[in-house]
PDB file of the backbone (N, CA, C, O) and the ligand in Angstrom, with CONECT records:
HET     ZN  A 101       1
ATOM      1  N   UNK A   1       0.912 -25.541  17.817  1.00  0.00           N
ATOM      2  CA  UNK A   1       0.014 -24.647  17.090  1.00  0.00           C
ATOM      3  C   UNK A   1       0.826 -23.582  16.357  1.00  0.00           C
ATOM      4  O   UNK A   1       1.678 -22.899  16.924  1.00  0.00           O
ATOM      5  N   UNK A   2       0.489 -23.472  14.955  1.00  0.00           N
ATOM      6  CA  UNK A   2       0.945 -22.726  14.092  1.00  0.00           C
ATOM      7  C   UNK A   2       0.661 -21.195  14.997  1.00  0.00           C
ATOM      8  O   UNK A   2      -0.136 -21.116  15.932  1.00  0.00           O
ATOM      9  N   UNK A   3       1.398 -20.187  14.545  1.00  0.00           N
ATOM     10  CA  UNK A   3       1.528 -18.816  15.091  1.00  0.00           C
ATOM     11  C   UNK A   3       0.305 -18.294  13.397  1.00  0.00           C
ATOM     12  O   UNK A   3       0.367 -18.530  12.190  1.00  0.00           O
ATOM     13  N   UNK A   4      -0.633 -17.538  14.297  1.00  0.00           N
ATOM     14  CA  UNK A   4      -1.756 -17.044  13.143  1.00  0.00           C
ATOM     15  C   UNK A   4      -0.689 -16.044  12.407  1.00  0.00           C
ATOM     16  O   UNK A   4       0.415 -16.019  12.953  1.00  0.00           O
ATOM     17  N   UNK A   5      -0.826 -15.333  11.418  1.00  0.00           N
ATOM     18  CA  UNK A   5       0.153 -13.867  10.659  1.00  0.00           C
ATOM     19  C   UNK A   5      -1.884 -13.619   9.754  1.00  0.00           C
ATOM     20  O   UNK A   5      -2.601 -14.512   9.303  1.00  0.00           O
ATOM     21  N   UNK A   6      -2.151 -12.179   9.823  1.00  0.00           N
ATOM     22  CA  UNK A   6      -3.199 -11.854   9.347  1.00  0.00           C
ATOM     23  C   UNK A   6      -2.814 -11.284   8.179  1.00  0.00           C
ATOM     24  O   UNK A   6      -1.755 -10.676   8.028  1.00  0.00           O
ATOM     25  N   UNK A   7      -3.643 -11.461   7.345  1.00  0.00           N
ATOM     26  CA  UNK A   7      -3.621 -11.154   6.013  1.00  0.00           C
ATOM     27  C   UNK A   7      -4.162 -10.480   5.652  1.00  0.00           C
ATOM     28  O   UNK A   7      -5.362 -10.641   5.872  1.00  0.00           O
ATOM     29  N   UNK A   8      -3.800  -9.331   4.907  1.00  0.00           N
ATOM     30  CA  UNK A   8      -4.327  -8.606   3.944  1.00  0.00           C
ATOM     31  C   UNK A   8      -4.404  -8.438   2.745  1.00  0.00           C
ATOM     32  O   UNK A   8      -3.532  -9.052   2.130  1.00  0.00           O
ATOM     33  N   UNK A   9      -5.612  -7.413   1.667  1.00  0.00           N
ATOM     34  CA  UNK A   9      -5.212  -8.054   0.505  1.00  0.00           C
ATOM     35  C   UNK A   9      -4.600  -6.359  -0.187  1.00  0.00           C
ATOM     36  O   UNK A   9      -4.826  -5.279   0.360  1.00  0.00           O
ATOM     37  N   UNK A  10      -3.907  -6.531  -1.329  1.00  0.00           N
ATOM     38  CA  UNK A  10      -3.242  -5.888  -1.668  1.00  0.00           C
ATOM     39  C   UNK A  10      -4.624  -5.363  -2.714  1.00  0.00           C
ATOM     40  O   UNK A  10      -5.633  -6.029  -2.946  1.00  0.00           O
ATOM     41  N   UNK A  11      -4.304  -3.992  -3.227  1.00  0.00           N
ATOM     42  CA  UNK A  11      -5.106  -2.998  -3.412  1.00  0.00           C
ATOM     43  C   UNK A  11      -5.313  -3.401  -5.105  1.00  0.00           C
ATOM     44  O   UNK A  11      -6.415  -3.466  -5.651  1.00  0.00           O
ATOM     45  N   UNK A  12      -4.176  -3.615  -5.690  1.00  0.00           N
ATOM     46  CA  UNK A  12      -4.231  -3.767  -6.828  1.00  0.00           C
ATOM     47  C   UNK A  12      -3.914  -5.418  -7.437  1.00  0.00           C
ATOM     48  O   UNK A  12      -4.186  -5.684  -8.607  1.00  0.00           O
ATOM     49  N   UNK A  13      -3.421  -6.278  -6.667  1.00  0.00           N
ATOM     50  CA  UNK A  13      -3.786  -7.781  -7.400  1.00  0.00           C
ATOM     51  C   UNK A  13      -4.669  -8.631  -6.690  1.00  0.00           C
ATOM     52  O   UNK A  13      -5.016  -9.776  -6.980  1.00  0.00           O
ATOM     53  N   UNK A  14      -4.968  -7.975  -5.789  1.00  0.00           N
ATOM     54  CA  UNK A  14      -6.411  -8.476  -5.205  1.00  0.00           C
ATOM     55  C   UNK A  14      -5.527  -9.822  -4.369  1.00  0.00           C
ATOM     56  O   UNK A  14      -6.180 -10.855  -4.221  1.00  0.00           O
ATOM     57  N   UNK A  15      -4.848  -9.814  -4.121  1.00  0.00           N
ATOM     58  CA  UNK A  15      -3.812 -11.180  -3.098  1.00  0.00           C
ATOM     59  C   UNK A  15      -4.294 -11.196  -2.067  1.00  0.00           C
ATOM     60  O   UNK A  15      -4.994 -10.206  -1.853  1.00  0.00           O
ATOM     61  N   UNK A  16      -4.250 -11.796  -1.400  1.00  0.00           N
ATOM     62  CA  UNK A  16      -4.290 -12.089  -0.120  1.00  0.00           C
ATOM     63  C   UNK A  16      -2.721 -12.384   0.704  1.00  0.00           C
ATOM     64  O   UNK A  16      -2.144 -13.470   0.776  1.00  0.00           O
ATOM     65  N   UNK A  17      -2.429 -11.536   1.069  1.00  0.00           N
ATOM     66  CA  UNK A  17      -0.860 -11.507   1.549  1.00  0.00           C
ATOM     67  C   UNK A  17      -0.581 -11.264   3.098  1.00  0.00           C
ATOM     68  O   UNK A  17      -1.115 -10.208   3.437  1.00  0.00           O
ATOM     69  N   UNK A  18       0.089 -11.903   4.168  1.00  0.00           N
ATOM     70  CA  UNK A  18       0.689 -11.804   5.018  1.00  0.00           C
ATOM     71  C   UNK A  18       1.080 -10.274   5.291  1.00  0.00           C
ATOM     72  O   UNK A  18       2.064  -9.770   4.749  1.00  0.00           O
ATOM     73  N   UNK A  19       0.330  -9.639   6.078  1.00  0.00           N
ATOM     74  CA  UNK A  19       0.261  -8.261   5.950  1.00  0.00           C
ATOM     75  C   UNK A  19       1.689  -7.676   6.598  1.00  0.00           C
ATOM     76  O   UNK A  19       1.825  -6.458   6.485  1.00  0.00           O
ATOM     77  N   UNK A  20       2.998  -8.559   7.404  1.00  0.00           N
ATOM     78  CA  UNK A  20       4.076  -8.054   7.144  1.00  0.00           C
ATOM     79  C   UNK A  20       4.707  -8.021   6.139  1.00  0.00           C
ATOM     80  O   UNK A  20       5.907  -7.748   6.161  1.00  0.00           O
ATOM     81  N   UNK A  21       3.966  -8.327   4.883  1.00  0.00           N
ATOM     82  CA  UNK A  21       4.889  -8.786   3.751  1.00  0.00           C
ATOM     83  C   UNK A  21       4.528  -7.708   3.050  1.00  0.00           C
ATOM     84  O   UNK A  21       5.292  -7.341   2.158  1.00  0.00           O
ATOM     85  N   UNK A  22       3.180  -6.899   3.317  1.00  0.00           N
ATOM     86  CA  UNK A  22       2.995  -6.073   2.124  1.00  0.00           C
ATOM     87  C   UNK A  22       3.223  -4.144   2.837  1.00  0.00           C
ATOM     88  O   UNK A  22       3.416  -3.728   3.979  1.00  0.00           O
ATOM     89  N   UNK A  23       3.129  -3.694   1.991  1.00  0.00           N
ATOM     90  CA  UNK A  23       3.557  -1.782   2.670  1.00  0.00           C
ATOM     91  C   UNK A  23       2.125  -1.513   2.889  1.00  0.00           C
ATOM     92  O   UNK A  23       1.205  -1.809   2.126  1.00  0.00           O
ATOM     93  N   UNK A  24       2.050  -0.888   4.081  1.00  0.00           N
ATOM     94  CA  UNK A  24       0.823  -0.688   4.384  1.00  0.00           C
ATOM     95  C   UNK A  24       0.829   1.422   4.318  1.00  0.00           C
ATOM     96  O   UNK A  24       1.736   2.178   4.665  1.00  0.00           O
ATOM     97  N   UNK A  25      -0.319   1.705   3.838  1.00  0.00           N
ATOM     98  CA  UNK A  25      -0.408   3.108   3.271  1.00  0.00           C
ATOM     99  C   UNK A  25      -1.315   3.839   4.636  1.00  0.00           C
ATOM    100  O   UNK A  25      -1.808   3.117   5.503  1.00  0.00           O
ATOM    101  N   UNK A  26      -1.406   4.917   4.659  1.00  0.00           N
ATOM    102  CA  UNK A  26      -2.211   5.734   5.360  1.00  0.00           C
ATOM    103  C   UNK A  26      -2.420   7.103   4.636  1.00  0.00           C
ATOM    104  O   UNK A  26      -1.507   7.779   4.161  1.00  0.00           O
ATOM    105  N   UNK A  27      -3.462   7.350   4.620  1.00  0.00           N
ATOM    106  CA  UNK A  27      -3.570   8.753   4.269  1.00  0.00           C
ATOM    107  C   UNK A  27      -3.696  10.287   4.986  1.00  0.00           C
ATOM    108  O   UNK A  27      -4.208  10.549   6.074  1.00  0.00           O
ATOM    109  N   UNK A  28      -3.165  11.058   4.180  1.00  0.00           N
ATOM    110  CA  UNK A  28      -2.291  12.086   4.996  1.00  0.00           C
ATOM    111  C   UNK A  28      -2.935  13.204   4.048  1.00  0.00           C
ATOM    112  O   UNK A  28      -2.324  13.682   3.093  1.00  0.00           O
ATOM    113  N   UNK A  29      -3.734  13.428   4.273  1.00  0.00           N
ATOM    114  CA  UNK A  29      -4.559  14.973   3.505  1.00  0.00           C
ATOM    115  C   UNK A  29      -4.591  14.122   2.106  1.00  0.00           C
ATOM    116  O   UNK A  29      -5.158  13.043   1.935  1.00  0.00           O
ATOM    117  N   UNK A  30      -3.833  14.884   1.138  1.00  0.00           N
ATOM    118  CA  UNK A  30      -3.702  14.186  -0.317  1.00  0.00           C
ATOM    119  C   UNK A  30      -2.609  13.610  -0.471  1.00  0.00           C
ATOM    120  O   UNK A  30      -2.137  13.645  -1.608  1.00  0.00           O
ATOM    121  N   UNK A  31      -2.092  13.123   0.260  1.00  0.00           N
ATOM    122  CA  UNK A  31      -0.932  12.017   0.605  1.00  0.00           C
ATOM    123  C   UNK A  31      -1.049  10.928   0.835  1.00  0.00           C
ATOM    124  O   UNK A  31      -2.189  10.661   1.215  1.00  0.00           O
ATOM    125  N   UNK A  32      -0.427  10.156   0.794  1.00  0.00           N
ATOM    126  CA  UNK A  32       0.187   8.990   1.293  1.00  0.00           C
ATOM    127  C   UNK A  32       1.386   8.522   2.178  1.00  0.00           C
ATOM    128  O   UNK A  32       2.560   8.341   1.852  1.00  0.00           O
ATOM    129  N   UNK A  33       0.903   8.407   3.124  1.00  0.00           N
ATOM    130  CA  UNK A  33       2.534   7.688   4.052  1.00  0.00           C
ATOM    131  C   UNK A  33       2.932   6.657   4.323  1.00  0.00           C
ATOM    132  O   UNK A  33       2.023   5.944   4.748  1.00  0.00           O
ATOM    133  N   UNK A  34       3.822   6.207   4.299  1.00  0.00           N
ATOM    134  CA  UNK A  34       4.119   4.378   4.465  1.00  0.00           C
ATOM    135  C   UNK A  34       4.617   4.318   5.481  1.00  0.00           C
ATOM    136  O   UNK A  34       5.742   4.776   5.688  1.00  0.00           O
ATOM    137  N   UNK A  35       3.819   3.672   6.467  1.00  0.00           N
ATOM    138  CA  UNK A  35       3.515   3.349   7.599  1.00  0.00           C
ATOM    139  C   UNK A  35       4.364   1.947   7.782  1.00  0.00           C
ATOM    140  O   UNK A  35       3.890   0.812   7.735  1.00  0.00           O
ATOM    141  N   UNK A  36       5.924   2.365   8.032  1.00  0.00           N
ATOM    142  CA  UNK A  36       6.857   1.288   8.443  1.00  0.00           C
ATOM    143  C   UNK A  36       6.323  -0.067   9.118  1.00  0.00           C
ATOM    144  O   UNK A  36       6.148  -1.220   8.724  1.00  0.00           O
ATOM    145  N   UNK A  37       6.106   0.796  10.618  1.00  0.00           N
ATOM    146  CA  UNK A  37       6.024  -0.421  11.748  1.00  0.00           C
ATOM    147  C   UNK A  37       4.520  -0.621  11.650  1.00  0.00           C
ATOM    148  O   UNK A  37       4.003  -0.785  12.755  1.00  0.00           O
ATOM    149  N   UNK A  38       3.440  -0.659  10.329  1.00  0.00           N
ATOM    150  CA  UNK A  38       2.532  -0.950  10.762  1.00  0.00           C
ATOM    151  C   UNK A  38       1.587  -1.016  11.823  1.00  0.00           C
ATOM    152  O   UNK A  38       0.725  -1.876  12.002  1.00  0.00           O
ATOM    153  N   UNK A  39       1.841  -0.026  12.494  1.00  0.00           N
ATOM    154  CA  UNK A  39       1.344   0.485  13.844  1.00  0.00           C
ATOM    155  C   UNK A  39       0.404   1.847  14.070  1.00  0.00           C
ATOM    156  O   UNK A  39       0.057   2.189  15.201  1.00  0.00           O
ATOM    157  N   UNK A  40      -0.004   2.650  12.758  1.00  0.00           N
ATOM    158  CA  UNK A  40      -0.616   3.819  12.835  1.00  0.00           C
ATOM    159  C   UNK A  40      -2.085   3.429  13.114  1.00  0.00           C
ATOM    160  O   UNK A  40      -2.359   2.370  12.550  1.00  0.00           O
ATOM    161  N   UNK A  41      -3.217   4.014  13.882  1.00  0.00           N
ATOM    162  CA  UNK A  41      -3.866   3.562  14.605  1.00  0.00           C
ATOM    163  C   UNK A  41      -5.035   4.682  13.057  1.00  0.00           C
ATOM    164  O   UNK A  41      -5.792   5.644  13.186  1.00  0.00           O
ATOM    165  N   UNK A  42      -4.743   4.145  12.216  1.00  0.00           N
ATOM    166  CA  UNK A  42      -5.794   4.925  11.418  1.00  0.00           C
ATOM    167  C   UNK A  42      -6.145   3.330  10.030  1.00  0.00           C
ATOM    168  O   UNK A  42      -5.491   2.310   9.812  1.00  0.00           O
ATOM    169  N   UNK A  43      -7.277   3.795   9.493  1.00  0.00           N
ATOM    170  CA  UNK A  43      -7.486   2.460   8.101  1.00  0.00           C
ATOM    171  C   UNK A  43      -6.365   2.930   7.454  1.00  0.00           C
ATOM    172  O   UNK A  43      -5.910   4.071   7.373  1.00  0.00           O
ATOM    173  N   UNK A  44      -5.895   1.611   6.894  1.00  0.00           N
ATOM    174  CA  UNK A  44      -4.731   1.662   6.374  1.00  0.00           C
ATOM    175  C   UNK A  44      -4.919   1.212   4.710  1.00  0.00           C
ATOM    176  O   UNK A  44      -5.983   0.744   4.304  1.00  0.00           O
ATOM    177  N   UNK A  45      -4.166   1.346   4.146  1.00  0.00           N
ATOM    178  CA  UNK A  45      -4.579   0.645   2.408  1.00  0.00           C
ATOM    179  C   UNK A  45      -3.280  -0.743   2.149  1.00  0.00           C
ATOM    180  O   UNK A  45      -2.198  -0.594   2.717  1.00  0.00           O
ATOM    181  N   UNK A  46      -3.449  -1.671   1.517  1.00  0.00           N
ATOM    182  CA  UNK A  46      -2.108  -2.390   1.694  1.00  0.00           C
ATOM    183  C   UNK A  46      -1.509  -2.679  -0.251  1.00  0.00           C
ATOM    184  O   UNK A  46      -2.266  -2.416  -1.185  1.00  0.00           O
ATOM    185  N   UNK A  47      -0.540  -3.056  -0.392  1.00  0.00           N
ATOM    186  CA  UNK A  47       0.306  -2.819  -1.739  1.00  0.00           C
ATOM    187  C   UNK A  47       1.371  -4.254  -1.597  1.00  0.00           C
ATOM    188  O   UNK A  47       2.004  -4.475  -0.564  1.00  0.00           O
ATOM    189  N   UNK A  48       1.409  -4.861  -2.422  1.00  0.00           N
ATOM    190  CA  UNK A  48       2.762  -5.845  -2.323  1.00  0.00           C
ATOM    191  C   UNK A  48       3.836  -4.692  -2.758  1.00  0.00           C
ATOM    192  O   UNK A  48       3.803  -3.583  -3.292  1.00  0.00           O
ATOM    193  N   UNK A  49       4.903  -5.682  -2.169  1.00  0.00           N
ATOM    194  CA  UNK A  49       6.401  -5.135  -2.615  1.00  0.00           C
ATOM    195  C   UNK A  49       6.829  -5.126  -3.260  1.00  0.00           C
ATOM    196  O   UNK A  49       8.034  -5.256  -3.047  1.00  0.00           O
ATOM    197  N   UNK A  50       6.318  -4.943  -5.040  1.00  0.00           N
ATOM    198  CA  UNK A  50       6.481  -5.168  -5.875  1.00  0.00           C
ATOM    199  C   UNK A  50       6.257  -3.590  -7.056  1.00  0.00           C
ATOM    200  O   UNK A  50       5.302  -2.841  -7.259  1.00  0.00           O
ATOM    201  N   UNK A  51       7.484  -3.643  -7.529  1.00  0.00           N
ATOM    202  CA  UNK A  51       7.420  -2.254  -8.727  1.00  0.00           C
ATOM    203  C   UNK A  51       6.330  -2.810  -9.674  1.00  0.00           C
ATOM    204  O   UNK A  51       5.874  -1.908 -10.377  1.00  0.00           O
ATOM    205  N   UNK A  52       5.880  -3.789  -9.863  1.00  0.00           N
ATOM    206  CA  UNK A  52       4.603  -4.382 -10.703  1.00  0.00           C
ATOM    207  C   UNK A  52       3.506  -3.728 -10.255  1.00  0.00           C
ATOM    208  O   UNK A  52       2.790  -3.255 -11.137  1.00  0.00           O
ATOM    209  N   UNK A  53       3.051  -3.509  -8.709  1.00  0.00           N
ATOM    210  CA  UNK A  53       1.802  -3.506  -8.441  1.00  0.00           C
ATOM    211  C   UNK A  53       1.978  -2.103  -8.222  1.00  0.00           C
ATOM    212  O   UNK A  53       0.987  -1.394  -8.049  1.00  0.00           O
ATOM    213  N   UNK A  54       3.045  -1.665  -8.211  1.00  0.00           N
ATOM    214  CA  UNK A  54       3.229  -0.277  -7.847  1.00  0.00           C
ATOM    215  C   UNK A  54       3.346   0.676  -9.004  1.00  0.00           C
ATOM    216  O   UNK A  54       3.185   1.869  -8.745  1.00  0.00           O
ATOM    217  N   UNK A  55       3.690   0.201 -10.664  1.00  0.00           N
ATOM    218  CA  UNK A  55       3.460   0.822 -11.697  1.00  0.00           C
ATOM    219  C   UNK A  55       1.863   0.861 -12.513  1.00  0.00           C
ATOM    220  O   UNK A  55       1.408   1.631 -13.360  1.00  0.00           O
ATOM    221  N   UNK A  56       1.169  -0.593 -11.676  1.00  0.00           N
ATOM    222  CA  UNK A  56      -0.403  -0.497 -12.157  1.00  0.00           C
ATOM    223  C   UNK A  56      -0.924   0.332 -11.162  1.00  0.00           C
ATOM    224  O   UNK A  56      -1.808   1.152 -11.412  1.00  0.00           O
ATOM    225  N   UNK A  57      -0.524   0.206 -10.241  1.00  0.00           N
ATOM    226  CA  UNK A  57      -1.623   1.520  -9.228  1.00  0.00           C
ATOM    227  C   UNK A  57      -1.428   2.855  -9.659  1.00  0.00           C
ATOM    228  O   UNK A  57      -2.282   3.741  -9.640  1.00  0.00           O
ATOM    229  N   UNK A  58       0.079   2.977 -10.160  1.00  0.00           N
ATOM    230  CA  UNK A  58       0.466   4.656 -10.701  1.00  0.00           C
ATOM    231  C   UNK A  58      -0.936   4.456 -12.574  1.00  0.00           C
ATOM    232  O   UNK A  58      -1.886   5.157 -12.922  1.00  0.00           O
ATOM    233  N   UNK A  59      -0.521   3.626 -12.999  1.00  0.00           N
ATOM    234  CA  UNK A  59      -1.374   3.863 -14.539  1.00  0.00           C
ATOM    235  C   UNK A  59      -2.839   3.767 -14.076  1.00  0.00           C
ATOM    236  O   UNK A  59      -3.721   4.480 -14.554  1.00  0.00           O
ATOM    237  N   UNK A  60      -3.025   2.946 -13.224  1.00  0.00           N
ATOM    238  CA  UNK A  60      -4.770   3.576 -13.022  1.00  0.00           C
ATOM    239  C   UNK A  60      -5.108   4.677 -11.723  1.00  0.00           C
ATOM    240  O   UNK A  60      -6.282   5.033 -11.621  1.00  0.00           O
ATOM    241  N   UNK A  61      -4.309   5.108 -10.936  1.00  0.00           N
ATOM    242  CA  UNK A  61      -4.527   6.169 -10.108  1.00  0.00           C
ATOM    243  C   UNK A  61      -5.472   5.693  -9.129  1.00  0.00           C
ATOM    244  O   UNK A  61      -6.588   6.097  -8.803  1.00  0.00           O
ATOM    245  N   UNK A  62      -4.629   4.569  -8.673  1.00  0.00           N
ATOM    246  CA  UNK A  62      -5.518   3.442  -7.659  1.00  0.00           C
ATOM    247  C   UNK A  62      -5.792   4.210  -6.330  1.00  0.00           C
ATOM    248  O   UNK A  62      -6.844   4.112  -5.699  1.00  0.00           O
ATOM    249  N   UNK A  63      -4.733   4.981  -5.978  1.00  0.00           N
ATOM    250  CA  UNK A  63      -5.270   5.409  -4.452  1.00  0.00           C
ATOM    251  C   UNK A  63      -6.044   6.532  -4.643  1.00  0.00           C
ATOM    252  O   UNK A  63      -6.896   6.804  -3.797  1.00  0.00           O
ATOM    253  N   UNK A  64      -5.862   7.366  -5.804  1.00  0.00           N
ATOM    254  CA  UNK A  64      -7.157   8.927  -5.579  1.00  0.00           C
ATOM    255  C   UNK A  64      -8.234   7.883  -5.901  1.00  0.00           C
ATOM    256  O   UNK A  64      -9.002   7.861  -4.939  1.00  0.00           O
ATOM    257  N   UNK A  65      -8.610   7.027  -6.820  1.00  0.00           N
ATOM    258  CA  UNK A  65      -9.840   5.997  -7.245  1.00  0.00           C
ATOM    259  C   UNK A  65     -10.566   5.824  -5.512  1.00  0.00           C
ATOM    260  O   UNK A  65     -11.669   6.254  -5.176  1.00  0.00           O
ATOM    261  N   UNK A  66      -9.384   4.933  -4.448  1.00  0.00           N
ATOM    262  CA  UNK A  66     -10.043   4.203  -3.250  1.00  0.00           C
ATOM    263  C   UNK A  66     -10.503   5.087  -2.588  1.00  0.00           C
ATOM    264  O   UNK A  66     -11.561   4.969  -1.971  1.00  0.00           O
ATOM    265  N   UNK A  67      -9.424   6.663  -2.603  1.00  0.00           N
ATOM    266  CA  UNK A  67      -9.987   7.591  -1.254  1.00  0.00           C
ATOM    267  C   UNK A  67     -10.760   8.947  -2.161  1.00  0.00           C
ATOM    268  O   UNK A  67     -10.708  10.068  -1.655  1.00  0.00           O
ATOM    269  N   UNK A  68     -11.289   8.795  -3.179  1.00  0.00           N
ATOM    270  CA  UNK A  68     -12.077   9.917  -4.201  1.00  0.00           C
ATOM    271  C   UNK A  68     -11.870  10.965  -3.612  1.00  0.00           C
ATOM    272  O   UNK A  68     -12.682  11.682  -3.028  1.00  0.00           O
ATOM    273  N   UNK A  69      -9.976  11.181  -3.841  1.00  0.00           N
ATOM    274  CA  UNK A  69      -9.524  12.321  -4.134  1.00  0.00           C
ATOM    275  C   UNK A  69      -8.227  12.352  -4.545  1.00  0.00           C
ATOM    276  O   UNK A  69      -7.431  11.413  -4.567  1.00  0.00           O
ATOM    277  N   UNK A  70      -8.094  13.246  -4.801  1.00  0.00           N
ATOM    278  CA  UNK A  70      -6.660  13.572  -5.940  1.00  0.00           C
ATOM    279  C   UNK A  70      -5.311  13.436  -4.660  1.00  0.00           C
ATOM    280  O   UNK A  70      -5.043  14.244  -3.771  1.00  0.00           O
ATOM    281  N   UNK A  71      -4.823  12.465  -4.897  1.00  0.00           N
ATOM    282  CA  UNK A  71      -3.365  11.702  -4.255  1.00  0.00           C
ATOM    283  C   UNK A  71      -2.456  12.052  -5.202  1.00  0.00           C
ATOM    284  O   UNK A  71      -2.533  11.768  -6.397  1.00  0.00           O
ATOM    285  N   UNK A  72      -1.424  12.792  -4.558  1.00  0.00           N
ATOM    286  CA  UNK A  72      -0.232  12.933  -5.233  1.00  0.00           C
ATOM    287  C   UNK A  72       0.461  11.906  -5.986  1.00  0.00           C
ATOM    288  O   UNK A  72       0.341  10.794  -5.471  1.00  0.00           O
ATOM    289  N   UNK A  73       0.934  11.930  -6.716  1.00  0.00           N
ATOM    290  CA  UNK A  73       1.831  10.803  -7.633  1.00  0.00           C
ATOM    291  C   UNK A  73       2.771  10.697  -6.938  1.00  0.00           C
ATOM    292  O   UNK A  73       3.197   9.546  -7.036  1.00  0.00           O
ATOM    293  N   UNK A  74       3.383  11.320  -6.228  1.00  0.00           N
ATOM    294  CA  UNK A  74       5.119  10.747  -5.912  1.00  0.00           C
ATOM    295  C   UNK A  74       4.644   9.798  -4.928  1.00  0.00           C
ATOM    296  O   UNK A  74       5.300  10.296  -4.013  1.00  0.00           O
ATOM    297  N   UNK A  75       4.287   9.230  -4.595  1.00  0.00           N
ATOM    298  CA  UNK A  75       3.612   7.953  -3.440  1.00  0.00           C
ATOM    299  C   UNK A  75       4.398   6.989  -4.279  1.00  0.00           C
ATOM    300  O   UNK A  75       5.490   6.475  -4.037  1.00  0.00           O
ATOM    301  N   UNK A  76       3.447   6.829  -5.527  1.00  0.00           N
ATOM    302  CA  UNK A  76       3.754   5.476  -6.795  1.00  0.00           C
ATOM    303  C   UNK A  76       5.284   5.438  -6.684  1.00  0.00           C
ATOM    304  O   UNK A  76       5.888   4.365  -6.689  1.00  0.00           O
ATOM    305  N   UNK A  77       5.970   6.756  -6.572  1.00  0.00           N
ATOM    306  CA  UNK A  77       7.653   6.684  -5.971  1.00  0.00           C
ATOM    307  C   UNK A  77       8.153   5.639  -5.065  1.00  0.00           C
ATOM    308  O   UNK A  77       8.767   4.573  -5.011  1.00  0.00           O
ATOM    309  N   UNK A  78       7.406   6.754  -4.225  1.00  0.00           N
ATOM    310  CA  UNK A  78       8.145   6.001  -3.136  1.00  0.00           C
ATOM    311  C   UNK A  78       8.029   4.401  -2.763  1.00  0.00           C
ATOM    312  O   UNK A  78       8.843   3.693  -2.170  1.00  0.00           O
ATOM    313  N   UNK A  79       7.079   4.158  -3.168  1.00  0.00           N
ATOM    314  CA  UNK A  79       6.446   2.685  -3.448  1.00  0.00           C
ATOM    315  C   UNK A  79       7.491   2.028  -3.953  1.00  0.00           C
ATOM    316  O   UNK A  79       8.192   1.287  -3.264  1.00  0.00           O
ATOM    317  N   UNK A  80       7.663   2.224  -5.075  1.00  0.00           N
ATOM    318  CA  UNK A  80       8.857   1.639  -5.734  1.00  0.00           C
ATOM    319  C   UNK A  80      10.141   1.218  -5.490  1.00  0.00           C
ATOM    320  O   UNK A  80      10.594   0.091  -5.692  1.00  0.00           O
ATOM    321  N   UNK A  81      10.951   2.599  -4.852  1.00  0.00           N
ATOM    322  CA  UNK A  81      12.079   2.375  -3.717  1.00  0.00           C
ATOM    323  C   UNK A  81      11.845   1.515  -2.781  1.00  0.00           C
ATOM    324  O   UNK A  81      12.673   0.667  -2.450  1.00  0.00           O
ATOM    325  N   UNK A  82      10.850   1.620  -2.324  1.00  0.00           N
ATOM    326  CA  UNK A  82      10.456   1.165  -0.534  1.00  0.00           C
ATOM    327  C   UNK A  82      10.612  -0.479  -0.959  1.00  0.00           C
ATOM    328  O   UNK A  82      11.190  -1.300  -0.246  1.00  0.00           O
ATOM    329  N   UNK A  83       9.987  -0.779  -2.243  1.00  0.00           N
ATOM    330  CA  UNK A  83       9.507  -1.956  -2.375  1.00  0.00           C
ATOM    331  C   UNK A  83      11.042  -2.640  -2.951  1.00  0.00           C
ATOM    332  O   UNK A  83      11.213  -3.840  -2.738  1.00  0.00           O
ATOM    333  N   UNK A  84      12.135  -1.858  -3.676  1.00  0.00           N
ATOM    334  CA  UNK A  84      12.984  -2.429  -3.901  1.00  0.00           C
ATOM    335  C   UNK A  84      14.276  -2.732  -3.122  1.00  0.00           C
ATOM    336  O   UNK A  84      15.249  -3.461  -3.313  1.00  0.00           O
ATOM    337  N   UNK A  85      13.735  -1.539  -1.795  1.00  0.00           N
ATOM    338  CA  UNK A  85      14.664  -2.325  -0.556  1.00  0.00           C
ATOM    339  C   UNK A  85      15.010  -3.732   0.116  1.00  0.00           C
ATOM    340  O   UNK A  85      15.802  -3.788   1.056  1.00  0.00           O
TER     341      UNK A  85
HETATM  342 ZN    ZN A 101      -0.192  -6.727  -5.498  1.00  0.00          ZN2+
END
């Protein structure tokens, strides 16, 4: 028997992705934190690892849009780095 891996879908290409594969977000007042070990016991938002999905979420202001409120921009940053590790 195959080992299950749960999937999530990413915020902005609508994927369905192996949720170790994608950065999983939490929100932190008007923040965002990237929640390494996927282990923060709060709803989480999920993102591929990709500066693609991470420059359309910065041009449409995808995470203040999901949590209707004003999210700092440097997230779309760190996204970027995180994702090009
Ligand atoms: Zn994506």
């Amino acid at each position: 028997m195959s080992k299950h891996i749960p999937q999530r879908m990413c915020v902005v290409c609508r994927s369905m992705i192996d949720k170790n594969e994608l950065i999983r977000l939490i929100p932190e007042g008007t923040q965002l934190i990237i929640d390494e070990k996927q282990n923060i016991l709060k709803r989480g938002i999920y993102i591929c690892r990709s500066s693609e999905c991470a420059e359309k979420a910065k041009r449409k202001k995808i995470f203040s849009k999901i949590l209707r409120k004003n999210i700092s921009d440097q997230i779309y940053e760190e996204i970027k780095e995180y994702a090009a590790r």
